[in-house]
Every structure is written in C-alpha cells, then in structure tokens.
MIKELUM-439193 format. One record per residue (C-alpha): residue number from 1; residue in three letters; x, y, z. Coordinates in steps of 0.5 Angstrom, whole numbers, always signed. Each point is the difference from the previous one (the first is absolute). Layout:
N
<r><seq>NUM</seq><type>ala</type><x>X</x><y>Y</y><z>Z</z></r>
...
//
This chain:
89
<r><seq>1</seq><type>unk</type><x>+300</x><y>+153</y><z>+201</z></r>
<r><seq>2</seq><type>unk</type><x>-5</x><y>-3</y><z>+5</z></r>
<r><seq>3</seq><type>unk</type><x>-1</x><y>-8</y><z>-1</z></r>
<r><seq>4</seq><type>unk</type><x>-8</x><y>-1</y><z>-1</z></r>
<r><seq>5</seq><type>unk</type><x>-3</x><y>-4</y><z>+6</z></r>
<r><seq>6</seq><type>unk</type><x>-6</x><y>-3</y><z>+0</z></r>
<r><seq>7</seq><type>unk</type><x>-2</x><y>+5</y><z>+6</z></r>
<r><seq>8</seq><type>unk</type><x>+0</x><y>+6</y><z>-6</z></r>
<r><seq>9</seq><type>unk</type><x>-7</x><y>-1</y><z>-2</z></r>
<r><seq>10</seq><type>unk</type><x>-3</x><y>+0</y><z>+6</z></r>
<r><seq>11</seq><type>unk</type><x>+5</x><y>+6</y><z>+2</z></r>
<r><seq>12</seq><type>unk</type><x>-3</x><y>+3</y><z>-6</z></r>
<r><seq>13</seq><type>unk</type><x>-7</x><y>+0</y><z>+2</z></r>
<r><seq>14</seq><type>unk</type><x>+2</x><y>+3</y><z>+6</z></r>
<r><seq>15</seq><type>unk</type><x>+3</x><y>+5</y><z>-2</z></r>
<r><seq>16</seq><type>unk</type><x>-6</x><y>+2</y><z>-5</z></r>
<r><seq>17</seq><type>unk</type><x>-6</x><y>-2</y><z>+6</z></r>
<r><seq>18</seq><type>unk</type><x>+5</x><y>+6</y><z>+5</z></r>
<r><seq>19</seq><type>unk</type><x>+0</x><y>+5</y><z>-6</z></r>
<r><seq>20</seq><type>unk</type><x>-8</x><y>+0</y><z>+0</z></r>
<r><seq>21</seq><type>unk</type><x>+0</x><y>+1</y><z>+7</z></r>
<r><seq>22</seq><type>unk</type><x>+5</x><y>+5</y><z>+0</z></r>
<r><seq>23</seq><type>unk</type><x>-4</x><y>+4</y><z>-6</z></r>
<r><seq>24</seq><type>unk</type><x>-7</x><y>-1</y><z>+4</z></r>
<r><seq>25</seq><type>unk</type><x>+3</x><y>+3</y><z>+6</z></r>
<r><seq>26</seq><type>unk</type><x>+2</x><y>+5</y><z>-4</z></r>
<r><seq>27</seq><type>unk</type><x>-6</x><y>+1</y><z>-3</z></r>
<r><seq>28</seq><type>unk</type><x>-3</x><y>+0</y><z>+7</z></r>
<r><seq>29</seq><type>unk</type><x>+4</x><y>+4</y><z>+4</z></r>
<r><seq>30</seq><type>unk</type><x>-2</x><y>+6</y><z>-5</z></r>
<r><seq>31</seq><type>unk</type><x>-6</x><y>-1</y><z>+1</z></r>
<r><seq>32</seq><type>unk</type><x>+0</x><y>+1</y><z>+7</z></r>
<r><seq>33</seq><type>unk</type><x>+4</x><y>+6</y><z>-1</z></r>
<r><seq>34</seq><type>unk</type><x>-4</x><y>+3</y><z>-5</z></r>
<r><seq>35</seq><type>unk</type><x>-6</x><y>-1</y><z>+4</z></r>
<r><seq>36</seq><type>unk</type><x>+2</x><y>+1</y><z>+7</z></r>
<r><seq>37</seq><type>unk</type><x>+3</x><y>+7</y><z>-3</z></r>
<r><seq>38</seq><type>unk</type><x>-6</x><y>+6</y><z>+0</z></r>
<r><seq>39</seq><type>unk</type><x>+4</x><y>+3</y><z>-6</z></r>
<r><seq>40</seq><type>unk</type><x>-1</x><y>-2</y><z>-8</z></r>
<r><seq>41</seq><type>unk</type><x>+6</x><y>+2</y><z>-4</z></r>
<r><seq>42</seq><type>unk</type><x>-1</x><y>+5</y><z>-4</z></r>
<r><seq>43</seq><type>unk</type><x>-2</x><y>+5</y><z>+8</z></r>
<r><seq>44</seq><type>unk</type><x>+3</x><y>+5</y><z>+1</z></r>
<r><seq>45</seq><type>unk</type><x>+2</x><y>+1</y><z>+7</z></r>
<r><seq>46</seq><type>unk</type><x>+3</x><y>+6</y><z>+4</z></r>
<r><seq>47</seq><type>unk</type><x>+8</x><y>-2</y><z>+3</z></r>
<r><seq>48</seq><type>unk</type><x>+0</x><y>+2</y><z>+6</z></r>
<r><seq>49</seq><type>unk</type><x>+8</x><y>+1</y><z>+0</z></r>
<r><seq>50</seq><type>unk</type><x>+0</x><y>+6</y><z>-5</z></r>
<r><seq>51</seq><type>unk</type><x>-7</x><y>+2</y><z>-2</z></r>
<r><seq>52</seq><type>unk</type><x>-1</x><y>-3</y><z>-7</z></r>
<r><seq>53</seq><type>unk</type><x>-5</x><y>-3</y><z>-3</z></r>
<r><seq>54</seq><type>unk</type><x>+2</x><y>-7</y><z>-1</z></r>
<r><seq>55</seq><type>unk</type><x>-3</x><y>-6</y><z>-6</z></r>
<r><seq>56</seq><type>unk</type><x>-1</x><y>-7</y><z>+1</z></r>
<r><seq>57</seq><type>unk</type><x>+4</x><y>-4</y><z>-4</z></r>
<r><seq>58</seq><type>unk</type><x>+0</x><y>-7</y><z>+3</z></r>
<r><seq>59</seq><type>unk</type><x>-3</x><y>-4</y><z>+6</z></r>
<r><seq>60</seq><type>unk</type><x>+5</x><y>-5</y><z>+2</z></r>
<r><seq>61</seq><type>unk</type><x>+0</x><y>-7</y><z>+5</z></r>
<r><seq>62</seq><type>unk</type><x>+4</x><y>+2</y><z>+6</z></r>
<r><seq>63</seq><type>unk</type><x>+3</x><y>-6</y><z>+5</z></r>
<r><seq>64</seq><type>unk</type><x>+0</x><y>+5</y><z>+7</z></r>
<r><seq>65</seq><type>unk</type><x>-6</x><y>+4</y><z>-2</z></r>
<r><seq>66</seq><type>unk</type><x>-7</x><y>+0</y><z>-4</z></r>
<r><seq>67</seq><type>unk</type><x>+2</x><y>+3</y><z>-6</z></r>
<r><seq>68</seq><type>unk</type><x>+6</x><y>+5</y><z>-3</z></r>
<r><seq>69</seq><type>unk</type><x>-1</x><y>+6</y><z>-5</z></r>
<r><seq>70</seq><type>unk</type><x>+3</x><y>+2</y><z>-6</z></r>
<r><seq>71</seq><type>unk</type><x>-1</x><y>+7</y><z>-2</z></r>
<r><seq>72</seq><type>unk</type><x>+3</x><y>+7</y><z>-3</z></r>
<r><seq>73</seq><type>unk</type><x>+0</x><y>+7</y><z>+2</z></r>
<r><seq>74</seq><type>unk</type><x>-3</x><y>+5</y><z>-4</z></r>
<r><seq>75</seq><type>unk</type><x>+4</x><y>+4</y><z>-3</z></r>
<r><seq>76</seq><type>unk</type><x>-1</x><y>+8</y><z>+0</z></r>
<r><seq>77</seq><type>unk</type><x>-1</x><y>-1</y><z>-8</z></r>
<r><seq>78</seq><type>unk</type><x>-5</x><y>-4</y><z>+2</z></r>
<r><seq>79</seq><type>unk</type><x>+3</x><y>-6</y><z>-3</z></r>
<r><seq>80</seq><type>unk</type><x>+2</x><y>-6</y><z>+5</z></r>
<r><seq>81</seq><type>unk</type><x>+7</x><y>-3</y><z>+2</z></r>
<r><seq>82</seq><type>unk</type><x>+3</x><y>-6</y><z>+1</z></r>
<r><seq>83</seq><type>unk</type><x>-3</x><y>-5</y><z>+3</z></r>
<r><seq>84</seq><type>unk</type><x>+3</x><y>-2</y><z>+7</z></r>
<r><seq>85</seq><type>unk</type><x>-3</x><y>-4</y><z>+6</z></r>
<r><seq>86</seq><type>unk</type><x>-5</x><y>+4</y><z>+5</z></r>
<r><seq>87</seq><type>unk</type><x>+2</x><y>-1</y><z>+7</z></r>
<r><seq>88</seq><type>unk</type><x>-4</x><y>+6</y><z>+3</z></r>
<r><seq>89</seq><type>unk</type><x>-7</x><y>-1</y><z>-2</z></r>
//
C-alpha cells in the first residue's frame, strides 16, 4: 500500500486536468477526421481490390494520415461482412 503524501491532492487534481485534455483531444481529432474525410458512414463505395461494394461503418482519427475507414464488403446475399479496417479507398 502506498503511504499518503500531502503531494497527492495535488496529484489527484492532475490527473483529472490530463483526463480532460485527453478526452477533448479525442473529441477533436474525431472531428477533424469526420470532417476532413469526403465519405459519410453509411456510403457505399467500390473496393478497388476485388470490385465489391463496400459500406462505411466508421471514420476514425489517424496519427499518419487525414482520417482511417472502417467499412464492410457486401455479400452476394446482399448482406454485409464483418467490419475490417480500409487500406484501399
């Protein structure tokens, strides 16, 4: 167990100010990516490695790129498979 200190209120109040911060980066960074990205979730779009159609599922934040895809492939039942990150778009 760790002795209490009179630094840990201070400490503690750390803590909480980085939680915000990381939460708003967060919330940020989605919306840049959202905004930045020329699809909605929800579009479909053709793969260009094998032809399907393809449905948005997720726009998500990206540290080496604008944005990052989440989508699925349509099914020949016209149903949609799993969802899978995009590389291709």
């Amino acid at each position: 167990m760790i002795s209490p200190s009179k630094y840990d209120v201070e400490i503690e109040a750390i803590d909480e100010q980085i939680e915000v911060l990381v939460r708003k980066q967060r919330e940020l960074s989605q919306a840049r990516a959202e905004e930045l990205c020329p699809y909605g979730v929800g579009d479909i779009i053709v793969n260009t490695r094998n032809g399907k159609n393809t449905k948005i599922t997720a726009i998500k934040p990206s540290s080496w790129q604008d944005f990052k895809l989440v989508g699925a492939d349509q099914k020949k039942d016209g149903t949609f498979g799993a969802n899978r990150e995009l590389w291709w778009y």
